[in-house]
BAKE-665401 format. One record per residue (C-alpha): x, y, z. Coordinates in steps of 0.02 Angstrom, whole numbers, padded with zeros to 5 digits, always signed. Example, Ala and Ser with C-alpha at 12.3 -4.5 7.8 and 13.67 -1.06 7.14 Angstrom:
REM BAKE-665401
+00615-00225+00390+00684-00053+00357
This chain:
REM BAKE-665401
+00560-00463+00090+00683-00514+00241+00855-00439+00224+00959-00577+00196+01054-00564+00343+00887-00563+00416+00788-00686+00357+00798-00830+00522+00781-00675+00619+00633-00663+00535+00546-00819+00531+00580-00801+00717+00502-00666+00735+00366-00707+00625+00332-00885+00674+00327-00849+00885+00210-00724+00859+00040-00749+00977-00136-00717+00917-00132-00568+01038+00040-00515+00979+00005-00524+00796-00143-00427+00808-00071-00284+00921+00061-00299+00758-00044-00240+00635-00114-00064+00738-00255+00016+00659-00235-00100+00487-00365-00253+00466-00262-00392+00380-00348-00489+00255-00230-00611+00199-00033-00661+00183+00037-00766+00058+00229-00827+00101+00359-00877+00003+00486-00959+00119+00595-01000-00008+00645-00824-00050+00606-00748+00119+00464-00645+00049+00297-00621+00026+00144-00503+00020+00012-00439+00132-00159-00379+00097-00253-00259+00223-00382-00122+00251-00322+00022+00331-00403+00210+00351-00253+00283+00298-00091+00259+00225-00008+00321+00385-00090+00172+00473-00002+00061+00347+00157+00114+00369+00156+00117+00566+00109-00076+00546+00276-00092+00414+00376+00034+00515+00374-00118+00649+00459-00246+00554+00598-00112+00440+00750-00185+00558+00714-00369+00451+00641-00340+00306+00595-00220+00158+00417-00172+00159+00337-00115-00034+00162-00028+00018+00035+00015-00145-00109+00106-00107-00252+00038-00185-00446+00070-00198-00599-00010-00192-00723-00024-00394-00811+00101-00287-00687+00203-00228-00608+00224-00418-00775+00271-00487-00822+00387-00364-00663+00476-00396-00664+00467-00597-00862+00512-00613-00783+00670-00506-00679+00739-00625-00741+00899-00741-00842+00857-00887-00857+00691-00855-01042+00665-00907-01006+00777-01070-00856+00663-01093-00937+00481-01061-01088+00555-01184-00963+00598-01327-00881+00435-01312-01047+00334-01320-01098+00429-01453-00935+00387-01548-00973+00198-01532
């Protein structure tokens, strides 16, 4: 969200950027969609990134006009992988089955 002190600044900013420039922008992070809400000089940004570090480098860029919120997420694949990981799990997701 633009600061509000910020927010032409922003549009500015936002609205004279080039193909080229926009893309340089984002680093390392693959954008995947933005949805804007003029009105209240916010909005929200969708990308793939390799790390979290990647992420914030592409925020870090724009902290002078506006507050960035970043939330990790995963992937149905990524989540499983990680939950079938944890000890017991088979024993676990047997009991519970069993239970039904």
């Amino acid at each position: 969200k633009f600061h509000e002190s910020k927010k032409l600044d922003g549009y500015k900013a936002f609205a004279n950027l080039s193909k080229e420039e926009d893309e340089k922008d984002a680093g390392n992070c693959r954008p995947l969609g933005r949805w804007h809400d003029i009105g209240t000089g916010s909005g929200m940004a969708i990308a793939a990134s390799q790390s979290e570090a990647d992420i914030y480098a592409w925020a870090f860029h724009w902290t002078e006009i506006c507050e960035c919120e970043i939330v990790p997420v995963l992937t149905d694949t990524q989540s499983r992988k990680l939950i079938k990981a944890k000890p017991d799990f088979e024993s676990k997701l047997k009991m519970v089955k069993e239970s039904m």
